[in-house]
C-alpha positions in Angstrom: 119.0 -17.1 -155.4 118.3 -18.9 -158.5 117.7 -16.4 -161.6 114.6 -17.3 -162.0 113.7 -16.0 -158.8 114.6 -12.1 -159.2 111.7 -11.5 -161.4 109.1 -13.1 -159.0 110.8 -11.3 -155.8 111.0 -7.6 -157.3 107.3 -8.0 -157.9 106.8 -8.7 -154.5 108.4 -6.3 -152.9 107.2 -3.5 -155.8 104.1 -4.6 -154.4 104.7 -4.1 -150.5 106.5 -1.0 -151.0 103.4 0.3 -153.0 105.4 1.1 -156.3 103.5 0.2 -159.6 102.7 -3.2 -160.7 104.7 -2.5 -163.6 107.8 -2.7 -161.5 110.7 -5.3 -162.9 114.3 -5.9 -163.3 114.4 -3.7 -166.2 113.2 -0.7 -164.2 115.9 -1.2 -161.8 118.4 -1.1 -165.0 117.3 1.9 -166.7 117.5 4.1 -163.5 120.9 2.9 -163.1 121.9 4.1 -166.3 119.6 7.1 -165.8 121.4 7.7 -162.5 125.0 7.5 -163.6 124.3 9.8 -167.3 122.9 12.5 -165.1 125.7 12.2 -162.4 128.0 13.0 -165.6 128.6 9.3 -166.7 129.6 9.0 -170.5 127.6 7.5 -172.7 130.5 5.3 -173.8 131.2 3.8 -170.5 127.2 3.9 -169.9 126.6 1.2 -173.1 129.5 -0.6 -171.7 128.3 -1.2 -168.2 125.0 -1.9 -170.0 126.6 -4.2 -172.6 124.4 -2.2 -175.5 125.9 -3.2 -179.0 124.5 0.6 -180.4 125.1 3.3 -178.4 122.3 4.4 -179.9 120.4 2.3 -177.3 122.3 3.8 -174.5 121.4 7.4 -175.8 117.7 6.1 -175.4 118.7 6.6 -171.5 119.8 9.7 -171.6 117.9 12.5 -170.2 120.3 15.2 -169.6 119.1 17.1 -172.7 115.8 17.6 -171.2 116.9 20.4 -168.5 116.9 23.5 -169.4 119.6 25.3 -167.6 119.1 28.9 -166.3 121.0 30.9 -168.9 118.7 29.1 -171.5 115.9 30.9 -169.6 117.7 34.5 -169.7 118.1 34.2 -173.4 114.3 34.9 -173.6 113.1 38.1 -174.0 110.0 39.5 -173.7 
């Protein structure tokens, strides 16, 4: 498949498996980094396997911070 091809056959098959038009080969990319940070990837092997310059663009990726674990939640009192 020709490269110039990916971008035309994700949009179709976004499209047939109802996902949103906005669909491309980006979104395919930042899950996989997604995916592997929250699995316990690094960030440094993250911006390699992205081949970011900054791993300040990596960190954009990286979600983990927004959980809030369960002994978080004890620490409030009330």
């Amino acid at each position: 498949m020709a490269p110039t091809a990916v971008p035309g056959t994700i949009r179709r098959r976004a499209r047939r498996a109802g996902l949103p038009q906005s669909t491309c080969c980006h979104t395919f990319r930042a899950t996989g980094i997604t995916a592997y940070l929250d699995n316990g990837g690094t960030i440094e092997n993250a911006q390699a396997i992205a081949a970011h310059e900054s791993p300040r663009t990596t960190k954009l990726y990286d979600r983990t911070s927004d959980e809030i674990t369960l002994g978080e939640v004890k620490r409030i009192e009330i």
